[in-house]
Legacy VTK file of the C-alpha trace (Angstrom):
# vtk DataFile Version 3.0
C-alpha trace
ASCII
DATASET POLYDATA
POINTS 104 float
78.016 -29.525 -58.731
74.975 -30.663 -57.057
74.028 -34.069 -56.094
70.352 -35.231 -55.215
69.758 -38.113 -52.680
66.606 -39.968 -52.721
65.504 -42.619 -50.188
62.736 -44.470 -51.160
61.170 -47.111 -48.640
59.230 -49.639 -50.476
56.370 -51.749 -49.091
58.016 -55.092 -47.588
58.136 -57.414 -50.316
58.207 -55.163 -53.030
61.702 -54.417 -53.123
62.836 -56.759 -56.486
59.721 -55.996 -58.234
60.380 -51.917 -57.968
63.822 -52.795 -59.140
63.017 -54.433 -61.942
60.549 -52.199 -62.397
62.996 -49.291 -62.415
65.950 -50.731 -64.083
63.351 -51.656 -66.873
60.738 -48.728 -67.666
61.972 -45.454 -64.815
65.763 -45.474 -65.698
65.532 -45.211 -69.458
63.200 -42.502 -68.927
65.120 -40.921 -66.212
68.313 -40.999 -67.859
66.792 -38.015 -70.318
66.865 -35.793 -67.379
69.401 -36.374 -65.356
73.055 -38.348 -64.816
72.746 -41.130 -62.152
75.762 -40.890 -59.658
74.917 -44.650 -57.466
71.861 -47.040 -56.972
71.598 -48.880 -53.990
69.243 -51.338 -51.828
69.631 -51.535 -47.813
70.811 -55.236 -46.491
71.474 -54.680 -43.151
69.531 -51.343 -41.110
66.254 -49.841 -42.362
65.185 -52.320 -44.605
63.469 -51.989 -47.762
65.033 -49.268 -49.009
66.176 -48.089 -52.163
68.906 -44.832 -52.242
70.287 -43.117 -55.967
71.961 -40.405 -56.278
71.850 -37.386 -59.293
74.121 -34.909 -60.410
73.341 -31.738 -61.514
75.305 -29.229 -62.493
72.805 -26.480 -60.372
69.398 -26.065 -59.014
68.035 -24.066 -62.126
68.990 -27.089 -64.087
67.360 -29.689 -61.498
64.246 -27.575 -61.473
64.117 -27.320 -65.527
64.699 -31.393 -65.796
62.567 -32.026 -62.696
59.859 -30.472 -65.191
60.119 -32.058 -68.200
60.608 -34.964 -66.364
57.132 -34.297 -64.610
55.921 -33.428 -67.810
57.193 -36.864 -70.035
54.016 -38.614 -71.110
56.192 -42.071 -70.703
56.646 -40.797 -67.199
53.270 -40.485 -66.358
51.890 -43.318 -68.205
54.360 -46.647 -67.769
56.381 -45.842 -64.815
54.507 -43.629 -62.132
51.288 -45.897 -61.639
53.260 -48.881 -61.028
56.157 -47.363 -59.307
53.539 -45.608 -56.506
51.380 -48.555 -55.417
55.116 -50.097 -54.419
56.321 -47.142 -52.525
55.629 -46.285 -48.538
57.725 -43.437 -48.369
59.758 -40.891 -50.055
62.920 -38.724 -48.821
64.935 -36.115 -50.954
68.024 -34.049 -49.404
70.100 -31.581 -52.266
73.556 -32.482 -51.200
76.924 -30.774 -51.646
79.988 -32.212 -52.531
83.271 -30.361 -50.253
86.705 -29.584 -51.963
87.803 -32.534 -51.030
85.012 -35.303 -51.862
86.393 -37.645 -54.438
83.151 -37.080 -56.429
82.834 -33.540 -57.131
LINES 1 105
104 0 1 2 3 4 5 6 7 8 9 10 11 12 13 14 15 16 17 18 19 20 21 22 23 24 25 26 27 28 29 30 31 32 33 34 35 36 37 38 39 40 41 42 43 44 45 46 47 48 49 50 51 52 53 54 55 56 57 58 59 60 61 62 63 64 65 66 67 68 69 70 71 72 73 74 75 76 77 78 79 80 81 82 83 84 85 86 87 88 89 90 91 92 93 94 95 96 97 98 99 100 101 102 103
């Protein structure tokens, strides 16, 4: 099992409206392509920060729903324009899970 982390740090102020934003037009869409693990917002650290996680089940199948994903019209029309004027930054790691993680 894989499991994608991405930090995204969104322009100060933003932070509700990319939620919504997500929640209401990027997750639906998402949710084709992939299985959402966690969704969080920072509170106390680096603020403005959103972090989700994604589980795959391996890196062929992240790269083949990366691409459709890429290539969904929805995608490209009603989320990505919005979504990109509201983001300052943009971090993915491909995580691991051990033998003994409770999510595997």
């Amino acid at each position: 099992m894989y499991f994608e982390m991405r930090t995204y740090t969104i322009r100060p102020g933003w932070i509700g409206a990319y939620m919504d934003h997500f929640e209401s037009v990027g997750l639906p869409i998402l949710k084709r392509y992939a299985e959402l693990v966690g969704y969080w917002f920072t509170d106390i650290g680096e603020l403005n920060q959103v972090i989700h996680i994604w589980r795959y089940d391996s890196l062929d199948q992240r790269a083949l729903k990366r691409k459709a994903l890429y290539d969904d019209a929805e995608w490209k029309t009603d989320f990505l324009p919005k979504a990109l004027e509201m983001l300052e930054k943009q971090e993915t790691k491909i995580m691991y899970a051990t033998n003994f993680s409770p999510i595997k």
